[in-house]
C-alpha positions in Angstrom: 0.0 0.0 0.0 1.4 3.4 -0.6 -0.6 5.6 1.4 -1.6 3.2 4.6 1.0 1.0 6.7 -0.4 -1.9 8.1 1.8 -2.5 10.9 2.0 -5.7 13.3 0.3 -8.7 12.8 -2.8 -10.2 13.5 -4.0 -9.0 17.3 -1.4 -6.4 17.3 -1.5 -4.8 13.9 -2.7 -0.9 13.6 -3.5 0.6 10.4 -1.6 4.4 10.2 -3.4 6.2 7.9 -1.2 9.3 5.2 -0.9 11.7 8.2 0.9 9.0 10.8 -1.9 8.8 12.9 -3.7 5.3 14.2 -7.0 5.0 11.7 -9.5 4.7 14.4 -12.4 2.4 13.0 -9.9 -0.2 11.5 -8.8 -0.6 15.3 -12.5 -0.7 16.7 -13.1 -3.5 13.7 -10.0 -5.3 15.1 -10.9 -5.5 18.4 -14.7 -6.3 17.6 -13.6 -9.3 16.0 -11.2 -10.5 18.8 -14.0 -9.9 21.3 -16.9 -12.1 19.6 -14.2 -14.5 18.4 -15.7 -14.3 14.8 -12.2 -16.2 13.4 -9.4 -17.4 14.1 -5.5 -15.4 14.2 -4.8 -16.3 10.6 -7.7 -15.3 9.3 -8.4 -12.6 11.4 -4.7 -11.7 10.2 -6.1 -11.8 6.3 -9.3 -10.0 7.1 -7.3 -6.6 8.6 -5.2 -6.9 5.5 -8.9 -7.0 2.9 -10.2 -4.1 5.1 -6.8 -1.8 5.1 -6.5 -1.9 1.4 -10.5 -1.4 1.0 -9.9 1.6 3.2 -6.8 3.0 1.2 -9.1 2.6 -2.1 -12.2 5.0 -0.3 -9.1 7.6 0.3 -7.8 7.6 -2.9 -11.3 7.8 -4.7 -11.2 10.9 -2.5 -8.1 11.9 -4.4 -9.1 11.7 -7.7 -11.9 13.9 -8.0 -14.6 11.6 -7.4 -17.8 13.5 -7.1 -18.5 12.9 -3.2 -22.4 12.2 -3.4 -24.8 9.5 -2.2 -25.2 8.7 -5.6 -21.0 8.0 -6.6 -21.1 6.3 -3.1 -22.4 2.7 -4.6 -20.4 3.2 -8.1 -17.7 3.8 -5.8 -17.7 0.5 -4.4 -19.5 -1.3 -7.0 -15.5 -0.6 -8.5 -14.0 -2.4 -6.2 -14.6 -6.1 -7.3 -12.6 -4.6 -10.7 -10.1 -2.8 -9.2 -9.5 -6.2 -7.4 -9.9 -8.3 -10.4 -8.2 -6.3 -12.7 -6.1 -3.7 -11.5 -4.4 -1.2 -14.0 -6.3 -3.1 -16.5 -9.5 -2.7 -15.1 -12.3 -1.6 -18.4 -14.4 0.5 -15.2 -12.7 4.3 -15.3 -13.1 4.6 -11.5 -11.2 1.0 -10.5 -8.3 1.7 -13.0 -7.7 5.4 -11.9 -7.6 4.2 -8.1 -5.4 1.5 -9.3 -3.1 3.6 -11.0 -2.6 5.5 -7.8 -2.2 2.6 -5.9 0.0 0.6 -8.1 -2.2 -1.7 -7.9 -0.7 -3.9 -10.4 -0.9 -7.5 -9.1 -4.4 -8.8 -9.0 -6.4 -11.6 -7.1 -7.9 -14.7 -8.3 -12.1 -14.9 -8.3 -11.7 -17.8 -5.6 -9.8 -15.1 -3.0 -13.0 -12.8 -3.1 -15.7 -14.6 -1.0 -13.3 -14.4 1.7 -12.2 -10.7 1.2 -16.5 -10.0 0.9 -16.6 -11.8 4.2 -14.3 -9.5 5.7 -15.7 -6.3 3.9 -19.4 -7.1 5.4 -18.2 -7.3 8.5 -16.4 -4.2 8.2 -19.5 -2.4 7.0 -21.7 -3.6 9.4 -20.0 -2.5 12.3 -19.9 1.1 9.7 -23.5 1.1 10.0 -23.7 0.3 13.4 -21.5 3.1 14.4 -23.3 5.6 11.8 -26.1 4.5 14.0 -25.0 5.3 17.7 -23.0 8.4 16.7 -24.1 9.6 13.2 -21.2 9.2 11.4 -19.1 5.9 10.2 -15.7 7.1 10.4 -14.8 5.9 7.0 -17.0 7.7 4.3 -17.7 10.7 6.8 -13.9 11.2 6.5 -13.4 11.1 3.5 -15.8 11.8 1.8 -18.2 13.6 4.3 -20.5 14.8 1.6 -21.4 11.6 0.6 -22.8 10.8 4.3 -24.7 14.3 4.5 -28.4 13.7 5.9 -30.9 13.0 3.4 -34.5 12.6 3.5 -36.3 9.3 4.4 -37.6 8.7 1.0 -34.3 9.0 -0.5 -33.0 7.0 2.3 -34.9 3.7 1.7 -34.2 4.0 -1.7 -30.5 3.9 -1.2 -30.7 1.3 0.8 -33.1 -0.7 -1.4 -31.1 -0.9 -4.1 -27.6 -1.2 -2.0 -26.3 -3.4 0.9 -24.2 -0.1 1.3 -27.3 1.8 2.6 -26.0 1.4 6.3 -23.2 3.8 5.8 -25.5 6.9 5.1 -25.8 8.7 8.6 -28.5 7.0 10.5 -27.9 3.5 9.4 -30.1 0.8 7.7 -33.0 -0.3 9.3 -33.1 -4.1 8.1 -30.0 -6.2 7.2 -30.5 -7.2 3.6 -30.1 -11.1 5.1 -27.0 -12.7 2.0 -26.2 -10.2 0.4 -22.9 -10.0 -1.7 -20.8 -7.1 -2.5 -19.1 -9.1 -5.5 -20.9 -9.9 -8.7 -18.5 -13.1 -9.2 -19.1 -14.4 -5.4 -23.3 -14.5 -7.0 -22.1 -16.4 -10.6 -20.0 -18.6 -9.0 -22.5 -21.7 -8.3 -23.5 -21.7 -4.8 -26.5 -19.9 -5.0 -27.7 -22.1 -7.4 -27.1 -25.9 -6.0 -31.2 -26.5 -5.3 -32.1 -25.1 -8.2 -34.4 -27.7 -10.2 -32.8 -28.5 -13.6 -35.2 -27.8 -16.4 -36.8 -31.4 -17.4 -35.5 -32.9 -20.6 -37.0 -31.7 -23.7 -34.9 -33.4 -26.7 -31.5 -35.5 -26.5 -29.7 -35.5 -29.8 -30.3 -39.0 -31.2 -27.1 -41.6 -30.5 -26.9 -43.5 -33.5 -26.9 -39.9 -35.4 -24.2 -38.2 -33.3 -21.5 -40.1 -35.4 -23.2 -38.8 -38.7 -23.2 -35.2 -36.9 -19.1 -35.4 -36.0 -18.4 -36.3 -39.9 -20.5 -33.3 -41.1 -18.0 -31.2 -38.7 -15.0 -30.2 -40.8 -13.9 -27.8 -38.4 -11.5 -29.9 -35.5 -12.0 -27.2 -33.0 -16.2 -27.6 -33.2 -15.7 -31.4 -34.0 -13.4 -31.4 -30.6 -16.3 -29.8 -28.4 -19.3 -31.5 -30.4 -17.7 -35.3 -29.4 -16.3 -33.9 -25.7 -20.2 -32.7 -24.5 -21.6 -36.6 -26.2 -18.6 -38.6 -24.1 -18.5 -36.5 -21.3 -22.1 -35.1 -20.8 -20.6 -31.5 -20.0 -22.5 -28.5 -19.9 -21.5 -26.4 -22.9 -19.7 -23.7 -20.7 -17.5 -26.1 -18.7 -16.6 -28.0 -22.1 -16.1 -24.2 -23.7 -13.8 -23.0 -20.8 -11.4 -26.0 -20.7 -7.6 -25.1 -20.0 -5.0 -27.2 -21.6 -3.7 -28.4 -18.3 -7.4 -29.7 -17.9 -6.7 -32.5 -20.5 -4.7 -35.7 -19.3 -4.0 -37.0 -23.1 -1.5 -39.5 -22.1 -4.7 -41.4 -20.2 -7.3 -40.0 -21.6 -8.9 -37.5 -19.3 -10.2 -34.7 -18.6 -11.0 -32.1 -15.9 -13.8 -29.4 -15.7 -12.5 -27.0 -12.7 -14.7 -23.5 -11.9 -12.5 -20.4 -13.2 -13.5 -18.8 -10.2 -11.4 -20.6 -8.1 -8.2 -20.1 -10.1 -6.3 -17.2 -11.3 -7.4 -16.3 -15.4 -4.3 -15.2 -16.9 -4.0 -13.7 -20.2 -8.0 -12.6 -20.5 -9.0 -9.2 -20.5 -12.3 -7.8 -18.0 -15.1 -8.1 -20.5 -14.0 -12.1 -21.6 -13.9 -12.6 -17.8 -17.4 -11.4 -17.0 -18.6 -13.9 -19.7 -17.3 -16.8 -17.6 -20.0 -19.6 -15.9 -20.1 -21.9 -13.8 -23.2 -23.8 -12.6 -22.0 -25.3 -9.2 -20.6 -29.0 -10.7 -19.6 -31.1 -7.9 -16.5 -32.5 -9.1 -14.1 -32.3 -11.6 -13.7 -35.7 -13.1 -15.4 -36.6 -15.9 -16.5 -40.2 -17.3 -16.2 -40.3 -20.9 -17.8 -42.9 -22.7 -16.8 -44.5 -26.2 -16.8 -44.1 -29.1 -17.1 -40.1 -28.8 -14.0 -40.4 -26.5 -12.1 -41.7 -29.4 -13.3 -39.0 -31.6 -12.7 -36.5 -29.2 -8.9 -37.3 -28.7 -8.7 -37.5 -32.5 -10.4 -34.5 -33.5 -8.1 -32.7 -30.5 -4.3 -33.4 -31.8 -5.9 -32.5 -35.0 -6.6 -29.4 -34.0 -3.9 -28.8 -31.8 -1.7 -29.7 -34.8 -3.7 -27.4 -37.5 -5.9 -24.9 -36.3 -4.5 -24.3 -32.6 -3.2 -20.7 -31.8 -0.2 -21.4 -29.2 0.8 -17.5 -29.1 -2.7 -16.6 -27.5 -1.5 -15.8 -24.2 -4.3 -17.3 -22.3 -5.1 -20.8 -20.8 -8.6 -21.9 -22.5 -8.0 -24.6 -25.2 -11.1 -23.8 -27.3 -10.2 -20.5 -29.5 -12.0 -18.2 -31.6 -10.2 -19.1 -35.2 -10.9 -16.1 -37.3 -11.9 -12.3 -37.5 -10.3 -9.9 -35.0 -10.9 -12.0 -32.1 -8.9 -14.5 -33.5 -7.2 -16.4 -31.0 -9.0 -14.9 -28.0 -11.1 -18.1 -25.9 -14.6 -19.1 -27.5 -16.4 -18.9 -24.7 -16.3 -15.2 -25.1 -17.5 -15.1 -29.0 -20.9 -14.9 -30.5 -23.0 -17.6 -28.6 -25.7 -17.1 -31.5 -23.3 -17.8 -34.1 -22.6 -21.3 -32.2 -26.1 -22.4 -31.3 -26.7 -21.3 -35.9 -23.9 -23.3 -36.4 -24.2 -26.3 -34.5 -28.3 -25.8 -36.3 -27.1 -25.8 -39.6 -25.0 -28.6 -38.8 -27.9 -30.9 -37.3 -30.1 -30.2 -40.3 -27.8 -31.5 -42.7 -28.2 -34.8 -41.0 -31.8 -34.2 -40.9 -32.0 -34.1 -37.1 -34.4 -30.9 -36.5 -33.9 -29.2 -33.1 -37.0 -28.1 -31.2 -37.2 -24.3 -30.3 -34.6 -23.7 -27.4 -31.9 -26.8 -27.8 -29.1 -27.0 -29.2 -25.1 -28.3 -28.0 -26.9 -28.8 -24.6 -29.1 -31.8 -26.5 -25.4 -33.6 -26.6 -25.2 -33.0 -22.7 -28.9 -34.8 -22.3 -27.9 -37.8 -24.6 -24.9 -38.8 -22.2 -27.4 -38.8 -19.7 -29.9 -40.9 -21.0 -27.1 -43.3 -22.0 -25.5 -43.3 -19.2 -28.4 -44.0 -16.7 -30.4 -46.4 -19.2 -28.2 -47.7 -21.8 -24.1 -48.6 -20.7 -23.3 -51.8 -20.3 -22.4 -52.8 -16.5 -21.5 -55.9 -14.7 -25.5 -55.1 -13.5 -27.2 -54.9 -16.5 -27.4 -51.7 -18.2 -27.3 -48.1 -17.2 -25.6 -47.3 -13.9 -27.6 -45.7 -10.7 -29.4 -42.5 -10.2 -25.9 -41.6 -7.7 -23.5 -42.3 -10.0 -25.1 -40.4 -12.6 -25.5 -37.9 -10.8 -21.9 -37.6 -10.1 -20.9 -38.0 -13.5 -23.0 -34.8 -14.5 -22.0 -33.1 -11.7 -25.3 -32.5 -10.1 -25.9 -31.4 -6.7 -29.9 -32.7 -6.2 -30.6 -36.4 -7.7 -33.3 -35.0 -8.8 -32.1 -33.3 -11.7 -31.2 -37.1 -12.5 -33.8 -38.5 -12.4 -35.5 -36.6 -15.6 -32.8 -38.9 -17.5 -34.6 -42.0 -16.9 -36.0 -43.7 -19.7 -37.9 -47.0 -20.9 -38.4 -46.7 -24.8 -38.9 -49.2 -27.5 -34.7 -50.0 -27.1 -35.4 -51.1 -23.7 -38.4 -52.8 -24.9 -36.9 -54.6 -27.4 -34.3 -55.6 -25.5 -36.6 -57.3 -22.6 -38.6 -59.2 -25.3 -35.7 -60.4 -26.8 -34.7 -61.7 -23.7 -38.1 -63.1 -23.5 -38.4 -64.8 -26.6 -35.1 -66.9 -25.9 -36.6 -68.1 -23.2 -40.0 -69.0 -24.7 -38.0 -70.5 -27.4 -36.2 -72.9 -24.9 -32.4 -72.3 -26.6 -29.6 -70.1 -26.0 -30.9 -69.2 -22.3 -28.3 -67.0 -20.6 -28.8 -64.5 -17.8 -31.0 -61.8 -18.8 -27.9 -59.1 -18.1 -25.8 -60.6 -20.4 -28.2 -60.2 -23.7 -29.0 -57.3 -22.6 -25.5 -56.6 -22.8 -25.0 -58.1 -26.1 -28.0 -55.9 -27.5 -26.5 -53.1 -26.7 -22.7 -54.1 -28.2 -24.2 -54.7 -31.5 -25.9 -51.3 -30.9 -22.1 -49.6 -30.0 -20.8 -51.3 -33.3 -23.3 -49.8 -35.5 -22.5 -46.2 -33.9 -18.7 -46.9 -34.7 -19.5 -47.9 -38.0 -22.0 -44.5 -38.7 -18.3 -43.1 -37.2 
């Protein structure tokens, strides 16, 4: 920091603000947390270091002209998951100005800021309980006093309506605004979604057609994703935001990991707000033949031909022409990949419904998985396992995968008819088994 010292550690640190004095409400913070024994002497350790550098960005915003008013107050700190994020680099005028000051030129990873939002509500909080008893905070009353000026009621409850920063406005909040979050990434990031229910399936892209869809698919980079969401059953934005060091080739593996709780090198704010994640529970994947085969393939075959290796940036999958060339393709056109994967799927005469489209690839590994692969126990494995595999959090979103169609059918009566027949009577898993092999050779052969 350049214009605070944080000195000591832990217990015994003191923040000394530009003019050498102790800053008084990071010392109150400290020793609020040490009373009610909210965390422990490392963390409490970290916390002191989120909340001195979140104080050194409100004095600098004082520095740099910033309008001191209510209404700058929430912009103001809206910044500072960007200045955090991004630094120097930072798109948002207000983040990369402070940064600038600061030399702010080393930024966090996503997965750092749930704990830095941890520390910064508690920080505000006890802002908006002192604004309460005394009628300032100490922080923006400082620095930026007009910003904290009285103001009427109405005004009031709309500020703190539309703002978890309310509090600080002399007199306080009223209501705590029960999980909130400072931090647009900390929302995005999957665990505020876990009981969600999974939309039921509508359409799975047919099986025996998927090989006729990969041969169509003269492009290795969109063949590479098209057979990696049929053999691993991947949602589309996990498959699109793939790293290289994601992708075990020697064994044939690969990894889907949440960007948020790794550093993104090499991407710039905008391609970084595009990022998704949906809360998968692990990072393994299962992939099932023969679209593992033709993923591998189609994969040194692009790596070999249409592979940018001076991108600067981690993500596999690239954009391959136009002036985004070589930038990740999770941040191009999504409408140009739902037309194209379209296009591609008429051509085989397999008609989308209104609303599908790569995800269908995602809902044929689960059908497959939980009805159709061949296990020592018949076919299809259980509800739990699938459920791993996908990376679902409820079973219930698995259970929407379950079919019995004329393939099952068939199956069962040929089973039947053996036995009816008197000859060739084997355990019912094994031809049920066998069904299905002669149903895998006619896919490699479409292949």
């Amino acid at each position: 920091m350049r214009y605070f010292s944080l000195i000591g550690y832990s217990k015994n640190a003191v923040l000394i603000d530009p003019e050498g004095s102790e800053f008084g409400p990071f010392t109150v913070y400290k020793e609020k947390l040490i009373d009610n024994k909210i965390v422990s002497i490392g963390t409490l350790h970290d916390y002191l270091g989120h909340v001195a550098r979140f104080v050194e960005y409100i004095y600098v915003a004082s520095l740099i002209g910033l309008e001191p008013s209510k209404q700058s107050l929430d912009v103001l700190i809206r910044s500072y998951e960007s200045y955090l994020l991004h630094g120097e680099l930072s798109s948002n005028k207000i983040a990369r100005d402070i940064a600038i000051l600061t030399g702010r030129i080393e930024t966090c990873s996503p997965s750092s800021l749930q704990v830095i939002e941890a520390a910064l509500i508690h920080f505000l909080n006890l802002s908006d309980s002192l604004a309460k008893a005394t009628g300032k905070d100490g922080l923006f009353s400082r620095f930026m006093p007009n910003a904290v000026i009285q103001i009427s009621p109405q005004e009031s409850a709309k500020l703190r309506g539309s703002s978890i920063f309310g509090g600080v406005i002399r007199g306080g909040a009223k209501k705590k605004n029960r999980g909130a979050r400072l931090f647009l990434t900390t929302r995005k990031s999957g665990t505020n979604r876990r009981n969600s229910t999974q939309k039921r399936v509508d359409f799975q892209f047919p099986l025996n057609r998927i090989g006729d869809l990969l041969d169509g698919t003269k492009c290795f980079r969109d063949r590479a994703i098209y057979a990696l969401l049929a053999a691993s059953g991947l949602r589309t934005s996990e498959a699109l935001q793939i790293r290289v060091e994601d992708i075990d080739i020697k064994n044939r593996l690969v990894y889907a990991h949440s960007p948020f709780e790794r550093a993104n090198p090499g991407i710039i704010e905008s391609e970084f707000d595009l990022l998704r994640w949906k809360g998968r529970e692990c990072a393994d994947t299962f992939l099932i033949e023969p679209w593992a085969s033709c993923f591998f393939e189609a994969l040194q075959n692009y790596l070999r031909y249409e592979f940018i290796s001076s991108a600067g940036h981690p993500f596999i999958f690239q954009t391959l022409s136009g002036e985004n060339r070589g930038r990740p393709y999770f941040a191009g056109d999504r409408s140009a990949r739902i037309k194209q994967f379209k296009k591609r799927a008429e051509a085989i005469d397999v008609h989308l419904p209104k609303g599908d489209a790569l995800h269908s690839l995602r809902h044929s590994y689960g059908v497959f998985v939980l009805n159709y692969l061949p296990t020592p126990n018949g076919l299809g494995l259980s509800e739990t396992l699938v459920a791993h595999l996908m990376g679902h959090s409820d079973i219930k979103n698995t259970k929407i995968y379950a079919r019995h169609d004329e393939e099952i059918i068939r199956a069962e009566l040929e089973f039947s008819n053996k036995i009816i027949k008197g000859r060739d009577i084997l355990k019912k898993e094994q031809i049920l088994i066998d069904f299905y092999q002669s149903r895998i050779e006619e896919l490699r052969k479409n292949d």
